[in-house]
Backbone bond lengths (Angstrom), bond angles and torsions (degrees), N, CA, C in turn:
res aa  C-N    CA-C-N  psi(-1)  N-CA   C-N-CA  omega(-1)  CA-C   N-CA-C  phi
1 X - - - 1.461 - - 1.519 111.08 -
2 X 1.468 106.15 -50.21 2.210 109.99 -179.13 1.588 92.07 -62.67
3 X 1.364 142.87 -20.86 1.384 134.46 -167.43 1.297 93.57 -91.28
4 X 1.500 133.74 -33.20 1.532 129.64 -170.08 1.372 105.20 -48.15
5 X 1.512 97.48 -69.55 2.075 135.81 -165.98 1.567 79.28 -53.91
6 X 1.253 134.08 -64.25 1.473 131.50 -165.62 1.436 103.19 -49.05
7 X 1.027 151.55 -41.58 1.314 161.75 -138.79 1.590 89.15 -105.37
8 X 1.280 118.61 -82.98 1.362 122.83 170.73 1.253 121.08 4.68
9 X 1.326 104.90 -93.15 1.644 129.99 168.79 0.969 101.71 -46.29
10 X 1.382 151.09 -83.38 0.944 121.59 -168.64 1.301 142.66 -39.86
11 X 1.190 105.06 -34.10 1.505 121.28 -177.25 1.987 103.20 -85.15
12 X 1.000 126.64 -13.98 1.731 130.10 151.50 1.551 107.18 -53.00
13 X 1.714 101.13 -55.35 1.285 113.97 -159.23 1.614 114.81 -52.82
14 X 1.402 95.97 -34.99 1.631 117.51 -159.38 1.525 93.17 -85.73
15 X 1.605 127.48 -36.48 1.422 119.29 178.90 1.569 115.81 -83.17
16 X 1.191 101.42 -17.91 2.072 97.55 160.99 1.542 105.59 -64.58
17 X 1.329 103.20 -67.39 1.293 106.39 -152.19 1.731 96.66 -58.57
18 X 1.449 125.40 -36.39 1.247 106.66 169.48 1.661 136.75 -79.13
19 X 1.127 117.01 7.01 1.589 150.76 162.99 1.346 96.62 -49.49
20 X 1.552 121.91 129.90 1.519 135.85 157.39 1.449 100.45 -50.23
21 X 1.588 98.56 149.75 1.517 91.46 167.74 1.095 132.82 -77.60
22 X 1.677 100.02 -30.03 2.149 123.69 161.03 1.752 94.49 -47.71
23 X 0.903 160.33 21.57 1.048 157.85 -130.07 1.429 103.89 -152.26
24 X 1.248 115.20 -75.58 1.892 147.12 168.13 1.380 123.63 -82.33
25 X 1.281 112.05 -15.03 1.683 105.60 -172.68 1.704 104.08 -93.99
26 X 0.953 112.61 171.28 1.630 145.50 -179.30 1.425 114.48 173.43
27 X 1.618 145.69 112.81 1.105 153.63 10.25 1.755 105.33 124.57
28 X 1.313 147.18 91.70 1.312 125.91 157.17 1.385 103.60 -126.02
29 X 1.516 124.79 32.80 1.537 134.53 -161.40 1.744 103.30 16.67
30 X 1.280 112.54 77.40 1.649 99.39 159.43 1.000 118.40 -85.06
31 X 1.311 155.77 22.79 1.587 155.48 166.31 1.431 105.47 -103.83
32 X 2.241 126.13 -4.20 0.988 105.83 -148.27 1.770 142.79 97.07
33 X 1.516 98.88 -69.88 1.767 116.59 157.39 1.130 121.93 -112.96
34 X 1.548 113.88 161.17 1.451 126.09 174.64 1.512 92.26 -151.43
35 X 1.483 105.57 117.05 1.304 139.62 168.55 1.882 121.18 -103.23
36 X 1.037 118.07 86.02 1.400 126.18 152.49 1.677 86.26 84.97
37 X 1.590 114.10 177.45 1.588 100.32 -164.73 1.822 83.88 128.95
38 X 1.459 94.90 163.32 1.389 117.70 160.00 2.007 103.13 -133.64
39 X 1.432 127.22 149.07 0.944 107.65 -168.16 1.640 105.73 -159.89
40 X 1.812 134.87 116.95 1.491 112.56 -162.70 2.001 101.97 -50.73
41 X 1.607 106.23 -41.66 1.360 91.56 -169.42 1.463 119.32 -138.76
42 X 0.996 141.40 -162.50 1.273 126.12 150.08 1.472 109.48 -141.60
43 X 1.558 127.60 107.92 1.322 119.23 -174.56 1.939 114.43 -116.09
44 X 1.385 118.34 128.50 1.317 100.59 -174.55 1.774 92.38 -120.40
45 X 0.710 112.35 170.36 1.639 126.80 -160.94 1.362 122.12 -137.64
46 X 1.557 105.90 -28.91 1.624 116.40 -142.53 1.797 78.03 -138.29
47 X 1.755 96.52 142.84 1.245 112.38 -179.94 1.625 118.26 -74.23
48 X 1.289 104.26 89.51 1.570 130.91 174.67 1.128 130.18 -159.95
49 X 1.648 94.31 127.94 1.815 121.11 -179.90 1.726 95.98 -29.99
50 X 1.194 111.60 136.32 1.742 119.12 137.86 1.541 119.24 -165.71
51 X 1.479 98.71 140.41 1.424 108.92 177.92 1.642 115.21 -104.17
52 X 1.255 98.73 142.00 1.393 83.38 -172.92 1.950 99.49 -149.78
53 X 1.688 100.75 137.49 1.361 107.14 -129.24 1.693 83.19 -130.40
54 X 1.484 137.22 111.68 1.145 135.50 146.00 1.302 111.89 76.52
55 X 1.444 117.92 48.78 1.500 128.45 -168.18 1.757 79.34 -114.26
56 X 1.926 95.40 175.55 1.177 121.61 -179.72 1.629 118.46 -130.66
57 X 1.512 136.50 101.25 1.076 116.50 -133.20 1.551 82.24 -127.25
58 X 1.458 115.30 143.28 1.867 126.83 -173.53 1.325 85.43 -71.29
59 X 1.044 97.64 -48.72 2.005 108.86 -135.67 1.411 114.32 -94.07
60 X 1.654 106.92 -124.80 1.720 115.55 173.77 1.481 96.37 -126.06
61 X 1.743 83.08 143.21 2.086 91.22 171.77 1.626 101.82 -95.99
62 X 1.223 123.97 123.12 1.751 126.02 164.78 1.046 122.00 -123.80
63 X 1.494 108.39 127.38 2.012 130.68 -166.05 1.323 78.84 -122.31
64 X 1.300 114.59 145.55 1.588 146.98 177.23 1.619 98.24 -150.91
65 X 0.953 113.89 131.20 1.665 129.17 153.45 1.502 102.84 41.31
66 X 1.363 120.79 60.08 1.659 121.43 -166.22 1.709 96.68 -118.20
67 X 1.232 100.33 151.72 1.842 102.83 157.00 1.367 110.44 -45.94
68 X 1.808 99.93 -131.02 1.453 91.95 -161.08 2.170 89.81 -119.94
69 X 1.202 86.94 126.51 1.769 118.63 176.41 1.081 119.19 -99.25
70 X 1.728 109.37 131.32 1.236 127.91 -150.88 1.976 106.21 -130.09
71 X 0.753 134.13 99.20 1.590 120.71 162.73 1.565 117.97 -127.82
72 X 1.691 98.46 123.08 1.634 98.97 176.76 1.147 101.53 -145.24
73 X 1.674 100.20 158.56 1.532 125.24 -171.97 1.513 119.12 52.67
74 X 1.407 102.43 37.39 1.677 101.18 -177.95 1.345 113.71 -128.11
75 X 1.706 112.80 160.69 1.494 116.93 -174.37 1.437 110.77 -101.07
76 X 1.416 123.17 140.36 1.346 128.50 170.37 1.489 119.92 -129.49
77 X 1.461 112.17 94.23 1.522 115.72 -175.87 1.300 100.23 -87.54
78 X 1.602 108.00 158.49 1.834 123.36 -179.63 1.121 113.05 32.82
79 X 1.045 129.48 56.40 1.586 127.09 173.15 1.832 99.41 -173.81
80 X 1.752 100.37 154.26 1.248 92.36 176.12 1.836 111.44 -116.09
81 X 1.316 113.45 165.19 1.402 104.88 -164.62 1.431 85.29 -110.43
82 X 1.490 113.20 128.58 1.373 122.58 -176.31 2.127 98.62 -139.87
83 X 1.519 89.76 132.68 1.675 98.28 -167.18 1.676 86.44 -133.36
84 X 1.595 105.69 94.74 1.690 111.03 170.15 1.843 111.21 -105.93
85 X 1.058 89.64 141.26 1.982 100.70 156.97 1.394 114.22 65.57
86 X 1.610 112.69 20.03 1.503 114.81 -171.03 1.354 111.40 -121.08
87 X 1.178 132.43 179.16 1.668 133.58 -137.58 1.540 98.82 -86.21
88 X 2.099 112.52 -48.70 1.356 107.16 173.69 1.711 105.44 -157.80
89 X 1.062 97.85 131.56 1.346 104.93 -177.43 1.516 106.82 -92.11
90 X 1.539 129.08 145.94 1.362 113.14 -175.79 1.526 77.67 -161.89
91 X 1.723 112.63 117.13 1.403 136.95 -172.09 1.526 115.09 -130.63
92 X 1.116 121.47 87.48 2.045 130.63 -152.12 1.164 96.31 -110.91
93 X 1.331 141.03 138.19 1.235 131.38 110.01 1.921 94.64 91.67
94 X 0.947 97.12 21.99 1.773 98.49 -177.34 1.848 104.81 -93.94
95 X 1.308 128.40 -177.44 1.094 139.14 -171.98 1.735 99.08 -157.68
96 X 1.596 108.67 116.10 1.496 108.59 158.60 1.642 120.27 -140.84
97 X 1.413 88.50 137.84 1.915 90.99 -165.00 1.526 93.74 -113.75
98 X 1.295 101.57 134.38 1.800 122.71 162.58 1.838 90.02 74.58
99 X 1.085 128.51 63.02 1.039 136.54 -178.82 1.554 119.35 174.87
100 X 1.484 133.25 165.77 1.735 130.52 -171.46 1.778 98.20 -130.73
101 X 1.209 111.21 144.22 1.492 118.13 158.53 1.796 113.93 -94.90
102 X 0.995 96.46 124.88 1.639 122.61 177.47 1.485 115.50 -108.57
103 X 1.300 103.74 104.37 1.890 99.03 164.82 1.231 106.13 -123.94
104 X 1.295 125.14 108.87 1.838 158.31 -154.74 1.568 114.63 -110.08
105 X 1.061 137.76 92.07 1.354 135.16 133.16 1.487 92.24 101.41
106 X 1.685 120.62 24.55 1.668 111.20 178.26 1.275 115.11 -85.93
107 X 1.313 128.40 158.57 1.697 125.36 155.38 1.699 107.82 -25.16
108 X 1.261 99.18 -90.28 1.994 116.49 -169.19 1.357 81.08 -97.92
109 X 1.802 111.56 149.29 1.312 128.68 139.86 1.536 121.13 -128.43
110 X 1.046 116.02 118.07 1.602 118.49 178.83 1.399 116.46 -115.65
111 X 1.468 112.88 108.12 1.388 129.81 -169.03 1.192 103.59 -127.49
112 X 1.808 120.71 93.43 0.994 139.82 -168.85 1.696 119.05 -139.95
113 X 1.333 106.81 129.97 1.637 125.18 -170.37 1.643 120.14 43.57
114 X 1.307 102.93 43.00 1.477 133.32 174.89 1.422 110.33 -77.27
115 X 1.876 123.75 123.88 1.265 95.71 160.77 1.737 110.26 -139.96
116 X 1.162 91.95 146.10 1.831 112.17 -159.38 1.163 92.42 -93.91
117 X 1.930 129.79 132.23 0.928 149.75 140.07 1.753 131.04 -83.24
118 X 1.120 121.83 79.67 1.469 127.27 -179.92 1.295 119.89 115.90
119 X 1.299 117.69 -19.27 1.383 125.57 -173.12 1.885 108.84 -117.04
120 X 1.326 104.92 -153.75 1.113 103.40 162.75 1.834 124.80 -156.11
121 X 1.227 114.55 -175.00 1.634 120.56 -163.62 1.717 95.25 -95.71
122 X 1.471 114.41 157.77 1.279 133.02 -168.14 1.110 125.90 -144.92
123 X 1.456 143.56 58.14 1.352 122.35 -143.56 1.722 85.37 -114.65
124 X 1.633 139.12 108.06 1.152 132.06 172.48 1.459 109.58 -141.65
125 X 1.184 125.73 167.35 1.560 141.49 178.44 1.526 97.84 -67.38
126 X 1.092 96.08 161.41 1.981 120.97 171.72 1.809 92.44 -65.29
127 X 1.138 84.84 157.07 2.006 91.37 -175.77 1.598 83.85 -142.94
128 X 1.629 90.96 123.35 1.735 102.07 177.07 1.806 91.05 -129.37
129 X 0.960 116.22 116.22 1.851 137.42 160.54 1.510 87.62 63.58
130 X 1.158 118.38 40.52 1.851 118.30 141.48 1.892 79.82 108.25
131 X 1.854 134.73 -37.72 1.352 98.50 -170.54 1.121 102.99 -85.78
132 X 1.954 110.09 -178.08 1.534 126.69 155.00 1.033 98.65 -87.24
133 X 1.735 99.01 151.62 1.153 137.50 -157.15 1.707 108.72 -109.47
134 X 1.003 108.32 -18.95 1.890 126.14 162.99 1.558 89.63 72.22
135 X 1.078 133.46 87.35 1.292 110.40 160.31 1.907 121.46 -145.12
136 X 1.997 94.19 1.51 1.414 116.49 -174.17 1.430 107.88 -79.51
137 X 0.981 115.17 152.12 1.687 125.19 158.69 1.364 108.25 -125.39
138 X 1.189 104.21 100.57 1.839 111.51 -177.48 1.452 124.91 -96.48
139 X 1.240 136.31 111.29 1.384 139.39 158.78 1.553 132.58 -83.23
140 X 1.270 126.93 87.85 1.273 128.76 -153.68 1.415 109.74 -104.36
141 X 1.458 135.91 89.93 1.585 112.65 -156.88 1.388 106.88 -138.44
142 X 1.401 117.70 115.64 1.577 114.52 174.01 1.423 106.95 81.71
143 X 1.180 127.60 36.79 1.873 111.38 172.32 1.494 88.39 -101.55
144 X 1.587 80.42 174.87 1.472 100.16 -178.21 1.733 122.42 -122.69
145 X 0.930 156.00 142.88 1.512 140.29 -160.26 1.476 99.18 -146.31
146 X 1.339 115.69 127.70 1.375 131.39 156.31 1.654 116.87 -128.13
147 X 2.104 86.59 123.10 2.157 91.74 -157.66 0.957 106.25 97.04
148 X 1.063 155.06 5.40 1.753 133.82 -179.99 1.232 117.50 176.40
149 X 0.966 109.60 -171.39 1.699 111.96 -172.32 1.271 133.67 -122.28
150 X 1.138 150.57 162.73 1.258 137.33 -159.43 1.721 84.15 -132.90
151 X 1.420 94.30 137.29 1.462 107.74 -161.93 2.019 90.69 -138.00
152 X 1.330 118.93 126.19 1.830 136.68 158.69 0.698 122.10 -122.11
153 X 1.827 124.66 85.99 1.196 122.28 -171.59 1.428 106.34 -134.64
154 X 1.578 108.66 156.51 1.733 136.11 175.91 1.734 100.02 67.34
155 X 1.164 130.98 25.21 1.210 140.74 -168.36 1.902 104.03 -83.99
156 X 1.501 112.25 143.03 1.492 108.65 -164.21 1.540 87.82 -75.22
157 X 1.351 120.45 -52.67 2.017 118.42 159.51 0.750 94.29 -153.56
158 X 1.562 104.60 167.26 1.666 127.64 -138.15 1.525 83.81 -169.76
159 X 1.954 108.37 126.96 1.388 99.67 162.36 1.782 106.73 -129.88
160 X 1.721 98.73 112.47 1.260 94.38 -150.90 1.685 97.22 -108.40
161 X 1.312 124.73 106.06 1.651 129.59 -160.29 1.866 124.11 -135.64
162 X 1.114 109.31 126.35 1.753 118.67 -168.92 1.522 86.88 44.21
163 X 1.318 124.98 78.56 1.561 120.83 125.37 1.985 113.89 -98.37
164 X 0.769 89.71 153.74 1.915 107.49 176.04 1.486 110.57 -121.65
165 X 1.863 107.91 125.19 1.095 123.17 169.90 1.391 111.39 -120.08
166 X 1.586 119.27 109.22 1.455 110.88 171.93 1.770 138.21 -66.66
167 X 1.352 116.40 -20.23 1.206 114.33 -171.74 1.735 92.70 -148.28
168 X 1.598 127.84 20.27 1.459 105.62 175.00 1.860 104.29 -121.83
169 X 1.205 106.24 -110.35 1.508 123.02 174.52 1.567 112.16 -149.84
170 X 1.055 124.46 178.90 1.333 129.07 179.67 1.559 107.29 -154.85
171 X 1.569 91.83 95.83 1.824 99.59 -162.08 2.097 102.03 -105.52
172 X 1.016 119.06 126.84 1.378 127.91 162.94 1.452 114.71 -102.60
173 X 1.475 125.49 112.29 1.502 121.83 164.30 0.967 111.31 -136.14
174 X 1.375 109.12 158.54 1.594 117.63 151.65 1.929 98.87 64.52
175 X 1.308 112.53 44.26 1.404 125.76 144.03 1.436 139.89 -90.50
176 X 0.828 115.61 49.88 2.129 117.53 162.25 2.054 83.42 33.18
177 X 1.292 116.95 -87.58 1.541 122.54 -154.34 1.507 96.86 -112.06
178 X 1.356 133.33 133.35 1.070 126.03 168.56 2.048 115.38 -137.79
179 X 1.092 122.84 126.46 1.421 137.48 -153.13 1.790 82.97 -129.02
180 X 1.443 118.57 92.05 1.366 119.14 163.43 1.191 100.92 -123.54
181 X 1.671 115.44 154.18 1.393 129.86 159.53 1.482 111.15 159.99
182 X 1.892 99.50 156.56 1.292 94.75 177.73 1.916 109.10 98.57
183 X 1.302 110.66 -28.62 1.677 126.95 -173.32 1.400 107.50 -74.84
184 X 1.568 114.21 132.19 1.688 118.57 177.61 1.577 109.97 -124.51
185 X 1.238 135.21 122.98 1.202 135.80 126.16 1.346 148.92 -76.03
186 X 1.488 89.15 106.13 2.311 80.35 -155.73 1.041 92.72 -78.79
187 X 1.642 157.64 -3.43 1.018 135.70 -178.68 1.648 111.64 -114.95
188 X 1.058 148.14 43.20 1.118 142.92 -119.21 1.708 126.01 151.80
189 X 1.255 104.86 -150.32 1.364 106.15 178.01 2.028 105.40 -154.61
190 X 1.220 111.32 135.53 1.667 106.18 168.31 1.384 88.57 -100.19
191 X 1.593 89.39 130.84 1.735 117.61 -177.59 1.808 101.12 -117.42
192 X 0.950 116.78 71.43 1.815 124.20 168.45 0.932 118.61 -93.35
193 X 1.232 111.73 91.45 1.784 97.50 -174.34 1.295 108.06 -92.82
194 X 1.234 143.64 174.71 1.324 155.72 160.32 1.304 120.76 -15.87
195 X 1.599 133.84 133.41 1.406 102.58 148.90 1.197 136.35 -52.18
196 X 1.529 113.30 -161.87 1.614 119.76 155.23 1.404 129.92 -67.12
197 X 1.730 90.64 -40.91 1.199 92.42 -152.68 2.021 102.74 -99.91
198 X 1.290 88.38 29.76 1.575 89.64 -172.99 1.838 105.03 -90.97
């Protein structure tokens, strides 16, 4: 019988350790960083800094109520990378297919040389009983979108400049300060309207 259970385990042991790591991993950066890796997700919850630098992600990345969040030069398949209610979101140079980037209700958002496959970009204020709440500072510069649209809205200012949308729109509203130009939608229409305070 102790030779059965011995056999057992071992043979678990041998199918973890031979298990992808895209397989087993999930993500709450406790050191802070995450450097390179494959990973189903990455979810942080709890108010803490992390940068995270050239990872490969199956799934969805989710920031809730975090310090200040960092992701560059990384891939995110089937899943969407969404960075809400945290001090600063800063999203560079990333690539996500069959999925949208969302930066929601943060202090700073910087969503720069991003490009979206199938979905689309989001950079807007927290929405409490339908108003904005003015409290984003959005930088939107140079992404690219295929499928959808890149939407900056209710933002206190937002400087949203040479992004390209192939098949959606590229709508700016309901910004306090707004600094647009330079933005194309070949499939579509760029809808920027004015600030407020113009």
């Amino acid at each position: 019988m102790k030779t059965q259970k011995l056999i057992v385990i071992a043979a678990i042991v041998c199918l973890l350790v031979g298990a992808s790591s895209a397989a087993m991993a999930r993500n709450d950066c406790p050191g802070g960083s995450i450097a390179g890796g494959t990973f189903d997700e990455i979810v942080i919850t709890d108010f803490v800094d992390c940068s995270v630098v050239g990872v490969h992600v199956t799934g969805r990345v989710l920031v809730d109520t975090a310090g200040n969040f960092s992701m560059i030069g990384s891939l995110v398949e089937n899943g969407d990378v969404r960075v809400k209610n945290s001090v600063s979101a800063i999203l560079v140079d990333n690539q996500v297919k069959n999925g949208r980037i969302v930066a929601r209700g943060n202090t700073e958002s910087f969503v720069i040389r991003n490009v979206v496959f199938g979905d689309s970009i989001r950079v807007v204020d927290d929405v409490s009983g339908g108003e904005f709440e003015e409290q984003q500072v959005a930088t939107v510069l140079q992404n690219l979108v295929f499928g959808g649209n890149l939407s900056v809205l209710g933002n206190e200012k937002a400087d949203v400049k040479e992004n390209k949308v192939r098949d959606g729109n590229i709508i700016c509203r309901a910004n306090d300060r707004l600094d647009s130009k330079d933005n194309n939608a070949f499939g579509g229409k760029v809808r920027c309207s004015k600030s407020f305070l113009d």
